[in-house]
MITIRO-628053 format. One line per field, with one value per atom (N, C-alpha, C): x, y, z; atom name; residue in one letter; chain. Coordinates in steps of 0.05 Angstrom, whole numbers. Atoms other than C-alpha are relative to their C-alpha. Example, Ala and Ser with C-alpha at 12.3 -4.5 7.8 and 13.67 -1.06 7.14 Angstrom:
<rs>
u	18 | 246 | 18 | -16 | 273 | -15
v	-24 | -90 | 24 | -24 | -21 | 22
w	0 | 156 | 0 | -1 | 143 | 14
name	N | CA | C | N | CA | C
resn	A | A | A | S | S | S
chain	A | A | A | A | A | A
</rs>
This chain:
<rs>
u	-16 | -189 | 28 | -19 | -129 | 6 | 10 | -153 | -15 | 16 | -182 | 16 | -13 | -179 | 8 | -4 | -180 | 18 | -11 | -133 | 14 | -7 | -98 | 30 | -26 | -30 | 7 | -12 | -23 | 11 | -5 | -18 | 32 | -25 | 28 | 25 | -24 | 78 | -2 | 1 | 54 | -8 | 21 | 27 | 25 | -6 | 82 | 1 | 1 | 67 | -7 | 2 | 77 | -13 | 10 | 17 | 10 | -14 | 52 | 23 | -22 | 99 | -16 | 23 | 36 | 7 | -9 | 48 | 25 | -23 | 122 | 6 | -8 | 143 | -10 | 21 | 79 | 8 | -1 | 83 | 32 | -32 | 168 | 5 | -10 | 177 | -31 | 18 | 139 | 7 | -9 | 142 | 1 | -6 | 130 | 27 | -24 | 197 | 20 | -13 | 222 | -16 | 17 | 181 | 10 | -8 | 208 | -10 | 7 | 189 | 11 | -15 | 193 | 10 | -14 | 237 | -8 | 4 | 219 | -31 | 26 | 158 | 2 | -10 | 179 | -8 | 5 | 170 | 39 | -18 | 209 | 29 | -14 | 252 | 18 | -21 | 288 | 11 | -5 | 298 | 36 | -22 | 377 | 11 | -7 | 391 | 1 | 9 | 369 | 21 | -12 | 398 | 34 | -39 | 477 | 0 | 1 | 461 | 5 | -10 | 455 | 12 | -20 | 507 | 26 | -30 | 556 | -8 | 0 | 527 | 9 | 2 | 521 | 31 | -28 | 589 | 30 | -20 | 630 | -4 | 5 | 589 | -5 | 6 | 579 | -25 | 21 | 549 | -11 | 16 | 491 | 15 | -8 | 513 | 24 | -19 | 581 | -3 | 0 | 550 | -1 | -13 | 563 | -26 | 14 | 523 | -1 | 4 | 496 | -7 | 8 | 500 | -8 | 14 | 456 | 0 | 11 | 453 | -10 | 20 | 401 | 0 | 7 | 376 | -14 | 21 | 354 | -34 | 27 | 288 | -16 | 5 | 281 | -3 | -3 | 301 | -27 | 21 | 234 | -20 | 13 | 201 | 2 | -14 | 242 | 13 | -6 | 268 | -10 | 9 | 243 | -35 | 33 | 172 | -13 | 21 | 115 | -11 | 20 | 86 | 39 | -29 | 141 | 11 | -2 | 136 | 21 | -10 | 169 | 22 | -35 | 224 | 19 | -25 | 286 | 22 | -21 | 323 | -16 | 7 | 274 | 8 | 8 | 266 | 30 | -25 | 352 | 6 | 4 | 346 | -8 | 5 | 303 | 13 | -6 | 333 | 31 | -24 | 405 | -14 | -3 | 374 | -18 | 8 | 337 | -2 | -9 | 363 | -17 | 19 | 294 | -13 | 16 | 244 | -32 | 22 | 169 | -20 | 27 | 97 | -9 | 5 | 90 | 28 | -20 | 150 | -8 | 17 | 107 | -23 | 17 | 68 | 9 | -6 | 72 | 25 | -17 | 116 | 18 | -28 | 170 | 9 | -15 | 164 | 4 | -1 | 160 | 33 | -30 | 230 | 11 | -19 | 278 | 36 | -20 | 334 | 5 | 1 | 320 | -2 | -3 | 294 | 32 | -28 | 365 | 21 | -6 | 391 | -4 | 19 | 349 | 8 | -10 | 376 | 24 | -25 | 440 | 0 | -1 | 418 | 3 | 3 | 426 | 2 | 11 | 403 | 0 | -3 | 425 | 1 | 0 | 419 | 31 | -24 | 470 | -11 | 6 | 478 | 4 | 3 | 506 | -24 | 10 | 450 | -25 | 27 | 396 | 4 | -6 | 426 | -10 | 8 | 407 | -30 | 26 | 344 | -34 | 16 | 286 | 7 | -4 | 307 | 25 | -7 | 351 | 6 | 13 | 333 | 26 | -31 | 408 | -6 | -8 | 441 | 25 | -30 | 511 | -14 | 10 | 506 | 30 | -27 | 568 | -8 | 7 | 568 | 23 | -25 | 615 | -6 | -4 | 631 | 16 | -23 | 674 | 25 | -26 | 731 | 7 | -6 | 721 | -26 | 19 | 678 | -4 | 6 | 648 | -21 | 22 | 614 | -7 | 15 | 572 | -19 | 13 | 545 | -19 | 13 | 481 | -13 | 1 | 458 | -36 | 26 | 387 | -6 | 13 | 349 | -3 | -3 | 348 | -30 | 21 | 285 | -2 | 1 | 295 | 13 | -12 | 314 | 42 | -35 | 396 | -6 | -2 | 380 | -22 | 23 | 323 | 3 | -2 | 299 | 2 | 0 | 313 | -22 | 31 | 261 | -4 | 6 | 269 | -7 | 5 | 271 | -34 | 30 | 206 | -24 | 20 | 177 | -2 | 2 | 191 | -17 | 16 | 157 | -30 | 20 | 100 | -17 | 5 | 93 | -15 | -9 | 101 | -27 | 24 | 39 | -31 | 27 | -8 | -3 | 4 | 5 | -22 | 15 | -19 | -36 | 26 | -90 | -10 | 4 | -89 | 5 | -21 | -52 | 21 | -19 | 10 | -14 | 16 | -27 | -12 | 10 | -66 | 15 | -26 | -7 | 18 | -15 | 33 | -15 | 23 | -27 | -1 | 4 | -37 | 22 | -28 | 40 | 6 | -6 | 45 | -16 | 12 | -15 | 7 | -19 | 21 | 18 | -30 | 88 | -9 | 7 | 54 | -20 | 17 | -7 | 1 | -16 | 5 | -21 | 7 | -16 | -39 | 31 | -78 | -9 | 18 | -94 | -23 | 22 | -159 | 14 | -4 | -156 | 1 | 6 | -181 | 20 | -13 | -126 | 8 | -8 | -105 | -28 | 28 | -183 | -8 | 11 | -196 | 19 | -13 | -136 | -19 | 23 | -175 | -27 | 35 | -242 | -4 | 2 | -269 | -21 | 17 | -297 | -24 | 28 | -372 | 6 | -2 | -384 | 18 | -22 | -320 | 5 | -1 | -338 | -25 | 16 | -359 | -1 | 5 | -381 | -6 | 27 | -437 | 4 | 13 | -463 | 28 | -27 | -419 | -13
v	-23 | 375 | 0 | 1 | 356 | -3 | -2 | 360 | 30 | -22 | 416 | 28 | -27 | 498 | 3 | 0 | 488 | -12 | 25 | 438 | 17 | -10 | 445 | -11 | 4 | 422 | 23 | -32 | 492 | 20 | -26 | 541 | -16 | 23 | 480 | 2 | 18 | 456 | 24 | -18 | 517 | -21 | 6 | 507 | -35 | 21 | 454 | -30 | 17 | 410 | -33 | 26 | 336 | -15 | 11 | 297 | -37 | 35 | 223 | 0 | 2 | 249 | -5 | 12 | 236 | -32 | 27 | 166 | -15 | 11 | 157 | -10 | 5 | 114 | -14 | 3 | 92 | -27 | 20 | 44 | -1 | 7 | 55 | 33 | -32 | 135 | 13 | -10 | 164 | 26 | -26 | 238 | 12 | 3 | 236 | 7 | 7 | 220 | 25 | -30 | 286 | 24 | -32 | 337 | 5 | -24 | 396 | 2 | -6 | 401 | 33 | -20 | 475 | 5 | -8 | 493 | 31 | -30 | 569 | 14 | -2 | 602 | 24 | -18 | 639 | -9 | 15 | 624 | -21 | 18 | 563 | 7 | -3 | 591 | 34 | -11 | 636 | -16 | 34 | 565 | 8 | 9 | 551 | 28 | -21 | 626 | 7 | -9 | 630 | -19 | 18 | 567 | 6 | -8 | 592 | 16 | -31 | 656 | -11 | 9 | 618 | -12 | 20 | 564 | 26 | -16 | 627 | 13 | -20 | 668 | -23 | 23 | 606 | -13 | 13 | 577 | 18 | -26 | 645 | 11 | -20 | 685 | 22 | -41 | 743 | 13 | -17 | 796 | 18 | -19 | 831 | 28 | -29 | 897 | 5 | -1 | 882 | -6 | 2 | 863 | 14 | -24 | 910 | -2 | 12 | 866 | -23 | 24 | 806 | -9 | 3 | 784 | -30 | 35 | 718 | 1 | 0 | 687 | -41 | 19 | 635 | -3 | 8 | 598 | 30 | -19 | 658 | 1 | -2 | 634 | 9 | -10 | 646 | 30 | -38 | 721 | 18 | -35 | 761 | -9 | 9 | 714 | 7 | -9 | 744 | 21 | -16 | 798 | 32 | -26 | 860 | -9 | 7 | 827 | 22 | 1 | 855 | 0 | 15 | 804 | -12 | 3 | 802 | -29 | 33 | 728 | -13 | 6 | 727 | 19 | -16 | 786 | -5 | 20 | 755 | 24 | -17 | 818 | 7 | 6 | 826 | -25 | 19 | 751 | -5 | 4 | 747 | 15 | -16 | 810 | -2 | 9 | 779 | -22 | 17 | 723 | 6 | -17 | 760 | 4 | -14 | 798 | -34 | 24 | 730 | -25 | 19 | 672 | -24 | 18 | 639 | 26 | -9 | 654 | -5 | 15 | 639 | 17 | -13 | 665 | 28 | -30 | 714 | 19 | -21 | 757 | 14 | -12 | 779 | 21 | -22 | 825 | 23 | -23 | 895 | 18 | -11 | 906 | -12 | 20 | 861 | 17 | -12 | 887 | 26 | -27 | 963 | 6 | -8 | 947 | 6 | -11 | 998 | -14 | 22 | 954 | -17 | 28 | 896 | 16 | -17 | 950 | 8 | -17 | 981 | -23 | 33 | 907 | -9 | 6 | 897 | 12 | -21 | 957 | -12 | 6 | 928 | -30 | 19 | 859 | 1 | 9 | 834 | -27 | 31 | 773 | 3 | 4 | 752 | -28 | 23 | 698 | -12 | 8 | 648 | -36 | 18 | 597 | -25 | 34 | 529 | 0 | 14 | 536 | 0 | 7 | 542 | -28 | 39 | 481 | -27 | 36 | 440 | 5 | -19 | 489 | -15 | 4 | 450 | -20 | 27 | 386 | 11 | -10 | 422 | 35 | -29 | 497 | 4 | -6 | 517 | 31 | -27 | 588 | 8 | 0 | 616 | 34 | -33 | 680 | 5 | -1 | 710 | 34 | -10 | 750 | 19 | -18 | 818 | 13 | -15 | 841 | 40 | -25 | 908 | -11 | 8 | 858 | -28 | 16 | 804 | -20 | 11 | 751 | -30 | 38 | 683 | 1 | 16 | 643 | -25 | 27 | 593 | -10 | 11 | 545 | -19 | 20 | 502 | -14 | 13 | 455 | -3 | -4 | 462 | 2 | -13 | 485 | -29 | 24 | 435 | -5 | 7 | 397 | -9 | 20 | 374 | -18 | 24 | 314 | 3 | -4 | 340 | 8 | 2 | 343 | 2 | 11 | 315 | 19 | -7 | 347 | -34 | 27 | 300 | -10 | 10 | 269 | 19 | -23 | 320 | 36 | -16 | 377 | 5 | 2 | 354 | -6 | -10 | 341 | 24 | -31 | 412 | 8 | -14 | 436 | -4 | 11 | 396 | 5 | -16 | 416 | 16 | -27 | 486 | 7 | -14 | 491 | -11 | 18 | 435 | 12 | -3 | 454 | 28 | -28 | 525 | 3 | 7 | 492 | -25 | 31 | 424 | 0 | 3 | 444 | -24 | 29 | 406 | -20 | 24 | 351 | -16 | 13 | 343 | -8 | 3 | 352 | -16 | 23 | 301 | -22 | 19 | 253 | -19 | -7 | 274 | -10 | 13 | 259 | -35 | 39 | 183 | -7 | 19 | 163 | 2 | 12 | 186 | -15 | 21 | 156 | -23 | 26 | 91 | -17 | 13 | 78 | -12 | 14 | 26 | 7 | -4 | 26 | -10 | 16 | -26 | 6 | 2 | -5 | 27 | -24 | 42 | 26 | -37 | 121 | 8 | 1 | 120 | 16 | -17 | 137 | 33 | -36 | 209 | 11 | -15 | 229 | 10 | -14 | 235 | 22 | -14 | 274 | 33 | -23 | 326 | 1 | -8 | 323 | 21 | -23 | 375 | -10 | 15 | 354 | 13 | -7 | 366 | 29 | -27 | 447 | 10 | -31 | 477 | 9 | -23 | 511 | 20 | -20 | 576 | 19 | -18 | 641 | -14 | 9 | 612 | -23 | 39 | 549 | -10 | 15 | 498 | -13
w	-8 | 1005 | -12 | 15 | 968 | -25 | 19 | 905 | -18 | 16 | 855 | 4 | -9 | 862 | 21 | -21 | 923 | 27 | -13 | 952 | 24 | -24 | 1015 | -3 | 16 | 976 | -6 | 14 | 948 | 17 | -22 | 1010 | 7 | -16 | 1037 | -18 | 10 | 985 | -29 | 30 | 920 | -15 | 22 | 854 | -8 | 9 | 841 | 22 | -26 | 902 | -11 | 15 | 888 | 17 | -22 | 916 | 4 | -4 | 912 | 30 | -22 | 969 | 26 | -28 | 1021 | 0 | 1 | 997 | 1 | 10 | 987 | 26 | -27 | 1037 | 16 | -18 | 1073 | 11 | -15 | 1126 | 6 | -12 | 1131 | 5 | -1 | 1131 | 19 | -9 | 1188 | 10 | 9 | 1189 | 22 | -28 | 1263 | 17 | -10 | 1279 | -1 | 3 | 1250 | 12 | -14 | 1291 | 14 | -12 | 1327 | 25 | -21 | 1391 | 7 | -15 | 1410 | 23 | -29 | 1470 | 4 | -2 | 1463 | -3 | 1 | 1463 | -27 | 33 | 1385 | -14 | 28 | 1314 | 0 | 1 | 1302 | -20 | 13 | 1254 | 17 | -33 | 1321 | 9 | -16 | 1348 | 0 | -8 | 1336 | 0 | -17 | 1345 | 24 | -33 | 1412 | 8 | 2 | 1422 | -1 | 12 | 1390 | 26 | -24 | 1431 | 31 | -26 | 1498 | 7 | -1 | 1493 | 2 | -7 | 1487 | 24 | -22 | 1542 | 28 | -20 | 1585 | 5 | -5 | 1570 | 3 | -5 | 1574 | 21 | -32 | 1631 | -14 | 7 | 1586 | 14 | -8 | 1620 | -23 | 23 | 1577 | -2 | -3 | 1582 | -11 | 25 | 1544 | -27 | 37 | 1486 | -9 | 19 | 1433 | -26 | 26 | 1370 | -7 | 1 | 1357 | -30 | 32 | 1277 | 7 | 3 | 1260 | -29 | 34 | 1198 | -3 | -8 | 1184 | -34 | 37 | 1108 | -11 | 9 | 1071 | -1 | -8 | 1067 | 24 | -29 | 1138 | 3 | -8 | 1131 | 0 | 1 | 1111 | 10 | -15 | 1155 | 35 | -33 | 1226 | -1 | 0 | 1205 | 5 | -1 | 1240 | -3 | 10 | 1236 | 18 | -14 | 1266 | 31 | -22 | 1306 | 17 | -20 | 1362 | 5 | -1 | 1368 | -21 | 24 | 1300 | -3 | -1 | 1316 | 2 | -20 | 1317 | 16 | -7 | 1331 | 34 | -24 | 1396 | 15 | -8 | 1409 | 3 | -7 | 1413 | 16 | -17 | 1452 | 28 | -21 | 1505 | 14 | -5 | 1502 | 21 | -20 | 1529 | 14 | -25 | 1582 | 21 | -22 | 1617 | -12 | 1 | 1591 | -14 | 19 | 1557 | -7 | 23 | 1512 | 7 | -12 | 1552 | -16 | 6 | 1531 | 17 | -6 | 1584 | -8 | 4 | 1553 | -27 | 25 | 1491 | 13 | -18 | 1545 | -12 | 9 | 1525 | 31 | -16 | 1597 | -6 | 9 | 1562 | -27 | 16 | 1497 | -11 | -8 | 1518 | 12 | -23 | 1559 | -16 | 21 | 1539 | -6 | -4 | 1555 | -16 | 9 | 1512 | -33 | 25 | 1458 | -11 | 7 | 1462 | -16 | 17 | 1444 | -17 | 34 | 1389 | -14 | 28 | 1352 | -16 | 16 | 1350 | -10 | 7 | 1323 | -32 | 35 | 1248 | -5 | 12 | 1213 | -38 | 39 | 1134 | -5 | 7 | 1104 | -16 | 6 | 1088 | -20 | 17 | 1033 | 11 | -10 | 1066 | 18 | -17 | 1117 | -22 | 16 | 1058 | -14 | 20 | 1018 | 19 | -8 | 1077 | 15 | -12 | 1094 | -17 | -34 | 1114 | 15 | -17 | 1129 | 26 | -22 | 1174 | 11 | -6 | 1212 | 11 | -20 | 1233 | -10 | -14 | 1250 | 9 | -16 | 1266 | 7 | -26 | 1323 | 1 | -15 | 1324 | 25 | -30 | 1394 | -3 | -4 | 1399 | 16 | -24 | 1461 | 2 | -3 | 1485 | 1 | 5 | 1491 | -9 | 4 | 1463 | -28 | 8 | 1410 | -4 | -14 | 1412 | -37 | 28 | 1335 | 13 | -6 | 1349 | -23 | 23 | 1291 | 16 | -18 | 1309 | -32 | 29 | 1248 | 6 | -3 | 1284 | 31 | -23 | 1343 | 20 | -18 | 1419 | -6 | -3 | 1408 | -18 | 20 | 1337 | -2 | 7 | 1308 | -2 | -8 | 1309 | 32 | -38 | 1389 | 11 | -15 | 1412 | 39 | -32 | 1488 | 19 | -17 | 1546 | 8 | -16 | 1579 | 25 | -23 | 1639 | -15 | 15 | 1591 | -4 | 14 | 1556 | 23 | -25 | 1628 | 9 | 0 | 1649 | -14 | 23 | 1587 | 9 | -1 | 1595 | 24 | -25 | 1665 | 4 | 2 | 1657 | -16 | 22 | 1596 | 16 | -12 | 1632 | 22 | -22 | 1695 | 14 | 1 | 1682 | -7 | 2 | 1669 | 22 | -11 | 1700 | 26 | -29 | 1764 | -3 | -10 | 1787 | -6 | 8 | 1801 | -20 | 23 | 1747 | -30 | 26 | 1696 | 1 | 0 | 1728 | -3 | 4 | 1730 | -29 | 34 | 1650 | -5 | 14 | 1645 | 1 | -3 | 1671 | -14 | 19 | 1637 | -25 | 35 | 1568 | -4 | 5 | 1585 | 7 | -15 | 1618 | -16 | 13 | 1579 | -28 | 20 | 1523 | -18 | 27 | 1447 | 2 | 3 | 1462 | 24 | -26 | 1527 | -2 | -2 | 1545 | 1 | -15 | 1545 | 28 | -26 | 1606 | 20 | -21 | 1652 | -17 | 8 | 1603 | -8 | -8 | 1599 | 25 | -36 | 1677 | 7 | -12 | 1688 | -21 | 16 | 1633 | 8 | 1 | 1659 | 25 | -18 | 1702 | 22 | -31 | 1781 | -4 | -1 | 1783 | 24 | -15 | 1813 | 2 | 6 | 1788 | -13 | 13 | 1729 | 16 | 1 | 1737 | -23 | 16 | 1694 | -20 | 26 | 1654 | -6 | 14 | 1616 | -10 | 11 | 1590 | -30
name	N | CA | C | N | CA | C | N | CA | C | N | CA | C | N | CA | C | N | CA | C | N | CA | C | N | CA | C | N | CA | C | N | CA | C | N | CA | C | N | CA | C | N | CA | C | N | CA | C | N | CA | C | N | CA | C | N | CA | C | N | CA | C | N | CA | C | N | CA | C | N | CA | C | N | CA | C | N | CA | C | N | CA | C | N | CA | C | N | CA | C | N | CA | C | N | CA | C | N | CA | C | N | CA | C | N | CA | C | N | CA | C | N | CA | C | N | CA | C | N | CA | C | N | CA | C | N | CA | C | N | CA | C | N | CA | C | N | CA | C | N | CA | C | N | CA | C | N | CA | C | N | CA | C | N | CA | C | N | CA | C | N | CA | C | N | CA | C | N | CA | C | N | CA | C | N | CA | C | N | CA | C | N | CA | C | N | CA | C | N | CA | C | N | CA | C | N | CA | C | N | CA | C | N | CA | C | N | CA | C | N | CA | C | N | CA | C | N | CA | C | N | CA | C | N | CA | C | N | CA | C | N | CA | C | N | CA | C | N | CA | C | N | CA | C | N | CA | C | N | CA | C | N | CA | C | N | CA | C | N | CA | C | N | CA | C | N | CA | C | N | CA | C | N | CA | C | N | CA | C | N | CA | C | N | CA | C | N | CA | C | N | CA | C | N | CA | C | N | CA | C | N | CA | C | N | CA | C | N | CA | C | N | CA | C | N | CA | C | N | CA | C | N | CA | C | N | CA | C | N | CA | C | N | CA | C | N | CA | C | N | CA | C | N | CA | C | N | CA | C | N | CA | C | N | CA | C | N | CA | C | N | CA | C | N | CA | C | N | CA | C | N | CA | C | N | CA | C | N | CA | C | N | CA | C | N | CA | C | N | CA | C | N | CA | C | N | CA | C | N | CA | C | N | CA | C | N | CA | C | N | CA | C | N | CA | C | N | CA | C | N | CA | C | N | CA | C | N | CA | C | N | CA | C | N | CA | C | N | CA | C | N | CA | C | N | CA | C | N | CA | C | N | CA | C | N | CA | C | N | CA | C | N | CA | C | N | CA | C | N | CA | C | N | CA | C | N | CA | C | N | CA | C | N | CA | C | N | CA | C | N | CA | C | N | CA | C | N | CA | C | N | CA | C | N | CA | C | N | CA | C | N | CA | C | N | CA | C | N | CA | C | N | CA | C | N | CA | C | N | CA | C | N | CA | C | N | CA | C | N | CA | C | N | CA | C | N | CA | C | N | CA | C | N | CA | C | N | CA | C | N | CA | C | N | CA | C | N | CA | C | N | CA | C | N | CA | C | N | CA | C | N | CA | C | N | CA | C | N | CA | C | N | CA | C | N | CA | C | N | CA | C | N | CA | C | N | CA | C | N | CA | C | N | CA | C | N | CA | C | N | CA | C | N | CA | C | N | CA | C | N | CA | C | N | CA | C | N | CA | C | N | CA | C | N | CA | C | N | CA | C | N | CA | C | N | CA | C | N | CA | C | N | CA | C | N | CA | C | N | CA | C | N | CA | C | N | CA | C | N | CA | C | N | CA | C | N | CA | C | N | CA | C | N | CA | C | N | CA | C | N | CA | C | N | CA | C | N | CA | C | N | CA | C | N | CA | C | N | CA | C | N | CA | C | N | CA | C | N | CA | C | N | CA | C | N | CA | C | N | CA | C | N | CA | C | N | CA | C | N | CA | C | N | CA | C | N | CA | C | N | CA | C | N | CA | C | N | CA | C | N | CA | C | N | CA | C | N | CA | C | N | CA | C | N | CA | C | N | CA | C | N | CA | C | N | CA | C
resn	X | X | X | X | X | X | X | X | X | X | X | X | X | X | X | X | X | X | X | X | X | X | X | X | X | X | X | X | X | X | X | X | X | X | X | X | X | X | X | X | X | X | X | X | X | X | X | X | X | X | X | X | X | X | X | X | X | X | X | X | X | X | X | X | X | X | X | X | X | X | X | X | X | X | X | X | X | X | X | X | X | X | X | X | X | X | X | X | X | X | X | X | X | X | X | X | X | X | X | X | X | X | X | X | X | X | X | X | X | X | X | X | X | X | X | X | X | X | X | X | X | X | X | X | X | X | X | X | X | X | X | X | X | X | X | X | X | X | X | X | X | X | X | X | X | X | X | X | X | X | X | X | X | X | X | X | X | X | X | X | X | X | X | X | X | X | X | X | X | X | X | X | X | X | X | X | X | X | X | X | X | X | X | X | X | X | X | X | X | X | X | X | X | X | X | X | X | X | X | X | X | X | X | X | X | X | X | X | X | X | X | X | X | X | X | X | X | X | X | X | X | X | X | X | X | X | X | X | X | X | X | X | X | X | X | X | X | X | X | X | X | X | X | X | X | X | X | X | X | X | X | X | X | X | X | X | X | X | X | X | X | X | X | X | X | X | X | X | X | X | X | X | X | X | X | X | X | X | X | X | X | X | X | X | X | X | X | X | X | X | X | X | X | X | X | X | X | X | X | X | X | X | X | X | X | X | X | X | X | X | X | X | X | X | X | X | X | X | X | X | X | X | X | X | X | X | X | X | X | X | X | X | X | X | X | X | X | X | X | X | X | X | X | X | X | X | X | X | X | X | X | X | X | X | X | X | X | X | X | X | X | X | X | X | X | X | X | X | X | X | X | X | X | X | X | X | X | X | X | X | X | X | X | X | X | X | X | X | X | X | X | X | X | X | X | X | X | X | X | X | X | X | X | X | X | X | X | X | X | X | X | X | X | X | X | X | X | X | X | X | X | X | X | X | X | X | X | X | X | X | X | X | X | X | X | X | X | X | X | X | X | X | X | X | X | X | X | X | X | X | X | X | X | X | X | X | X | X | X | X | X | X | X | X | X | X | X | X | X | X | X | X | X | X | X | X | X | X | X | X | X | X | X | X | X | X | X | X | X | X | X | X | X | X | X | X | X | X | X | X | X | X | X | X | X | X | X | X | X | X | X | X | X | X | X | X | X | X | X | X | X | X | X | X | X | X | X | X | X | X | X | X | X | X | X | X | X | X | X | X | X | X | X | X | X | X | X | X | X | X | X | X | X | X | X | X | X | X | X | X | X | X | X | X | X | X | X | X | X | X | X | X | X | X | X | X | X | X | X | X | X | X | X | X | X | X | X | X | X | X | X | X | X | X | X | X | X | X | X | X | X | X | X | X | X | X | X | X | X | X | X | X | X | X | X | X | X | X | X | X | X | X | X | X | X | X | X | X | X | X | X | X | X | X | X | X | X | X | X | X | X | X | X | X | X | X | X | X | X | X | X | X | X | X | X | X | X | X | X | X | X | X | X | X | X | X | X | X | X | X | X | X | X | X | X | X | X | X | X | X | X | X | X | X
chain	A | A | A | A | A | A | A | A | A | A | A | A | A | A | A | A | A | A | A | A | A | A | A | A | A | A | A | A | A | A | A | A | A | A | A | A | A | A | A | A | A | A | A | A | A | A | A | A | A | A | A | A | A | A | A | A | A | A | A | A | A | A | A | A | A | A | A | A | A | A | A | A | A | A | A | A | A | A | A | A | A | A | A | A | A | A | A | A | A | A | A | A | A | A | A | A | A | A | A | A | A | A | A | A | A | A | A | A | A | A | A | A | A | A | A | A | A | A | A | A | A | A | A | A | A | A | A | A | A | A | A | A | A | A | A | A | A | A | A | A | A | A | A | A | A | A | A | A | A | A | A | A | A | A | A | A | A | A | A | A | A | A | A | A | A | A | A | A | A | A | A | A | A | A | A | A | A | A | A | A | A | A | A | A | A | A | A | A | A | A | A | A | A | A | A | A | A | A | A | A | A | A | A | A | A | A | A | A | A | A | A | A | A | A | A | A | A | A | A | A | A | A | A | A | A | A | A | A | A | A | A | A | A | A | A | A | A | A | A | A | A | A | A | A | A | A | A | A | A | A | A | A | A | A | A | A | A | A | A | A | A | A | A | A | A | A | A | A | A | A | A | A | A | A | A | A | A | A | A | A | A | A | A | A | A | A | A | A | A | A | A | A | A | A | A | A | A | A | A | A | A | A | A | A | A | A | A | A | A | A | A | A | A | A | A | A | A | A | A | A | A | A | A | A | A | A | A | A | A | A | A | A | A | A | A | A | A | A | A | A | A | A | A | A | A | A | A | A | A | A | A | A | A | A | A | A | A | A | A | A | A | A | A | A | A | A | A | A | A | A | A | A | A | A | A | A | A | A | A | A | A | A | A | A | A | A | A | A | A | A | A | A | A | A | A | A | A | A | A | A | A | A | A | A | A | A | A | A | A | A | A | A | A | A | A | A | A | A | A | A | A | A | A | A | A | A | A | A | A | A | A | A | A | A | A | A | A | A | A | A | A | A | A | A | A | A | A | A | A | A | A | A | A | A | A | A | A | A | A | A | A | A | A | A | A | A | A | A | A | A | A | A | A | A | A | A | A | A | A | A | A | A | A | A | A | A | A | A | A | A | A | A | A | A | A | A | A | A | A | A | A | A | A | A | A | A | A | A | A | A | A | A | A | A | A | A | A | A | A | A | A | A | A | A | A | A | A | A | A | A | A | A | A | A | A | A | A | A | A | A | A | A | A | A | A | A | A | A | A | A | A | A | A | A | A | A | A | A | A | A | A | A | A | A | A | A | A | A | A | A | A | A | A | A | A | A | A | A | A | A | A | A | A | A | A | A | A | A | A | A | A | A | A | A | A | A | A | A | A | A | A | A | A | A | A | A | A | A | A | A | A | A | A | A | A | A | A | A | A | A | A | A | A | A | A | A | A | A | A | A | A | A | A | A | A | A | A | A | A | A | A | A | A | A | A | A | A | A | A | A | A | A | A | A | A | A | A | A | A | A | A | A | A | A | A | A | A | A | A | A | A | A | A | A | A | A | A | A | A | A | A | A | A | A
</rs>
């Protein structure tokens, strides 16, 4: 699969994709260590916008309803990827929009009663997103964003060098329990999602699966609607 017409190098990295970089490193560079944890329920490249965006609303008090316009500017590459997209998930001029009127960014807010609101729409109009050169020079190894915020009387810039959850700001451990919560819980129940959570944080390298399988298994006579 990494090899020939076909390789799975090409979609990934393009035609000039260097396959020695799988290897560079091995056994001291683990690539692990740099992953993103999303905090938002967006395309990752909204991340330290939302992010700028709520550190000013949060640390000023702005009320929505004074904002005026909200300019972002992100690595160019980023731009024809969020700009005005489509798929709402990927709007940044919505997805900063919602983000003002309730303070996150979750899965149920991609409903058509969220992104029908004329409120949040009216917000959106006045957003803009361009791309900017220092944040491409350091664009991927780091996903940053400056939001500058204009009120009726007043304005707030906020620079973020990358989104809370990456490697420039790891989530806390309560953070990333919340999260974890919040997605499991919505299958697993409470219970079962805290269960699911100790045996990840608890269970060592050499020890059995065991305890994070049972919290996934399903009690005999509670599926329903058809075979399994």
């Amino acid at each position: 699969v990494l090899t020939g017409r076909h390789s799975m190098l090409t979609p990934f990295g393009g035609t000039a994709a260097d396959p020695t970089e799988l290897v560079a490193g091995l056994g001291r560079r683990f690539e692990i260590l740099f992953t993103t944890i999303k905090r938002h329920a967006s395309c990752a490249l909204t991340h330290a916008a939302v992010d700028a965006l709520l550190d000013v609303l949060d640390e000023h008090g702005v009320p929505v309803d004074t904002i005026e316009r909200i300019e972002v500017r992100v690595p160019h590459a980023a731009v024809p990827s969020i700009d005005a997209n489509v798929l709402w998930t990927h709007n940044i001029q919505y997805v900063l929009a919602l983000a003002a009127h309730q303070r996150t960014v979750a899965l149920e807010h991609f409903a058509p009663q969220w992104t029908r609101n004329a409120d949040i729409a009216h917000l959106a109009a006045r957003v803009t997103v361009a791309g900017d050169d220092d944040l491409q020079q350091r664009f991927p190894a780091q996903n940053g964003a400056i939001v500058r915020l204009i009120t009726s009387d007043a304005e707030f810039v906020r620079h973020r060098a990358g989104p809370r959850g990456s490697p420039v700001e790891p989530l806390t451990s309560e953070e990333l329990s919340k999260k974890f919560m919040q997605l499991a819980g919505s299958v697993l129940g409470p219970a079962g999602a805290a269960a699911l959570w100790h045996a990840v944080m608890t269970t060592a390298l050499d020890d059995a699966v065991d305890p994070m399988l049972d919290p996934l298994s399903v009690p005999a006579g509670t599926v329903t609607g058809g075979s399994t």
